[in-house]
C-alpha positions, -999 to +999 in steps of 0.1 A: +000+000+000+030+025+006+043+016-021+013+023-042+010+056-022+041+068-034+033+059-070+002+075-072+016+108-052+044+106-078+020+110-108+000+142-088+039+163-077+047+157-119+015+169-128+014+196-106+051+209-108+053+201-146+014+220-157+019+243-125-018+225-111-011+236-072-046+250-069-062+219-081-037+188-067-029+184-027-009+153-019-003+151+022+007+130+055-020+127+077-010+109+104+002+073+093-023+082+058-015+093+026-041+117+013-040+126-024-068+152-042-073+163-075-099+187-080-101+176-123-098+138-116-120+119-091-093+083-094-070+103-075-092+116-045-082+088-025-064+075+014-041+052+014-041+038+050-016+011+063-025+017+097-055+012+123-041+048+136-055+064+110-090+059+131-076+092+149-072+119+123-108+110+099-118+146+110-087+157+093-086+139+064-125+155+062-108+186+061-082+181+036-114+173+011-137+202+018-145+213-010-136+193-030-161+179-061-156+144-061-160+114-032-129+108-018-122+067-009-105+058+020-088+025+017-079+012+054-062-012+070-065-051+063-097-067+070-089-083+106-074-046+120-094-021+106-121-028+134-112+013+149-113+030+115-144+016+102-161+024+135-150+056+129-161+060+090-197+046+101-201+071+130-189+102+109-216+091+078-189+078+059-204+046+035-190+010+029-171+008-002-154-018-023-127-046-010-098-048-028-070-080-030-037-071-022-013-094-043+024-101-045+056-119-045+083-132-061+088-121-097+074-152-113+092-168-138+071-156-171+054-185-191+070-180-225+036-202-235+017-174-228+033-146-250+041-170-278+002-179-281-011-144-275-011-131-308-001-100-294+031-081-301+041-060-269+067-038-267+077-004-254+063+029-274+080+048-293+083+086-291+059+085-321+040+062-306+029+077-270+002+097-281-013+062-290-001+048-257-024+072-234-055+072-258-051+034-258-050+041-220-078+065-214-103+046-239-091+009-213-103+028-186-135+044-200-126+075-192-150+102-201-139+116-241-141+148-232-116+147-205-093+133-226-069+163-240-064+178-205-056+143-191-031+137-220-015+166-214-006+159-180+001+120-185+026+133-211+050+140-188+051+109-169+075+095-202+102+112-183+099+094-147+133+071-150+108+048-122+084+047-145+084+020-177+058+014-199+041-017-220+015-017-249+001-045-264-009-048-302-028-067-326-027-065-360-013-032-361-037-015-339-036-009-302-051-032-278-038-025-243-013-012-219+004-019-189+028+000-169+058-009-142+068+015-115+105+008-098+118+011-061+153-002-062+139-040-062+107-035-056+082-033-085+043-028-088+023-036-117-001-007-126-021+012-154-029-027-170-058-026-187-075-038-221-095-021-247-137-031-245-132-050-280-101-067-266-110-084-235-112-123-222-089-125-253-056-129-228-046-094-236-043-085-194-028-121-190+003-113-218+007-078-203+014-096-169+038-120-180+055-093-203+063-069-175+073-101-154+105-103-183+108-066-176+109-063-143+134-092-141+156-077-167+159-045-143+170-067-115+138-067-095+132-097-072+094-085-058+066-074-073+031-061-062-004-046-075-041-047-060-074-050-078-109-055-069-113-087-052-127-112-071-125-091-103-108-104-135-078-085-127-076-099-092-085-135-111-051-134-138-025-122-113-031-151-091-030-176-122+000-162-131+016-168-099+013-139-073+000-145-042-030-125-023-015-113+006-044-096+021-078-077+018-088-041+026-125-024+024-128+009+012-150+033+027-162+064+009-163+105+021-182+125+000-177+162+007-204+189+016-194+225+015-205+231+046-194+202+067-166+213+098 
């Protein structure tokens, strides 16, 4: 979860440093939380919280979204310890939200079986080819067409994050999926993977997992890590390929009223 924390606050400091966006993005510690708000893009309004302690600062983290147009999602500590925070969510009016698989591991060994019987050709873009790369990306993640020229140009500038590598899948000459890998000295996470509407239960996600499995082993990582909705299809390929689901964590979901303290 830090891990992811640090990714995601990573994307909000370029975007805000790089399209000078410090009126719309706040990334901040509260308590043993990571809080991260982006007044354009509702993904990003979201807690990531390790710790049970977080139970004690809720009213802050309230604060840090006032205002603030989209629901912000506070994903807590594993099911098992989160006991204090979700009493806390329920008495505040917060509401239940999703539970998500936390998975990981070893890099596994990739199953060359898997990329050979594709049918799709994955490789790194081009400089010609990024455009492609993040409207392959925003159309995976049904994101709304009309926010896609501000949202490219912020995502443009992720290219030049050395932690940062990035994957796209192809068929027949025409886009078909992406997948990213963000680096901590030997620590990887899989992220961004995802697989246009036409494209999927054709083994697209599956050959983007085992190709950034290569990757990551080629730049000496020895771990690797993601999350996904539990039980989703996502969730349902990592563990075939071999990662392990280390633990679970429910979501539980702020939305902001002007004139709440």
């Amino acid at each position: 979860m830090e891990l992811f924390a640090r990714y995601d606050s990573l994307r909000l400091r370029t975007y805000q440093s790089c399209e000078h966006l410090y009126e719309r993005i706040g990334v901040e510690a509260i308590g043993p939380a990571t809080a991260l708000r982006f007044d354009d893009v509702g993904y990003f309004n979201r807690v990531y919280a390790p710790s049970a302690a977080v139970s004690k600062h809720v009213a802050a983290i309230e604060r840090f979204y006032r205002g603030c147009p989209f629901a912000c999602e506070l994903v807590g500590p594993p099911l098992g310890l989160s006991a204090a925070v979700e009493a806390e969510c329920r008495s505040r009016g917060w509401v239940e939200g999703r539970e998500y698989a936390w998975v990981g591991g070893p890099v596994p060994a990739p199953s060359t079986d898997i990329l050979v019987a594709c049918g799709f050709s994955i490789r790194s873009p081009g400089p010609e080819e990024r455009a492609a790369f993040l409207s392959c990306y925003l159309r995976a993640f049904e994101a709304e067409p009309v926010r896609f020229e501000a949202a490219m140009r912020n995502m443009r500038h992720l290219f030049s994050r050395p932690e940062l590598s990035f994957l796209m899948a192809w068929r027949e000459g025409r886009p078909a999926g992406v997948g990213m890998l963000y680096r901590e000295g030997r620590l990887a996470i899989l992220c961004a993977g995802a697989t246009l509407p036409d494209e999927r239960r054709s083994g697209c996600h599956a050959a983007l997992l085992e190709a950034r499995f290569v990757l990551a082993a080629e730049l000496g990582c020895n771990e690797i890590y993601s999350w996904a909705l539990l039980g989703g299809q996502s969730h349902i390929n990592m563990e075939r390929a071999g990662l392990a689901t280390l633990g679970v964590t429910r979501a539980w979901v702020f939305n902001p009223a002007p004139d709440r303290a």
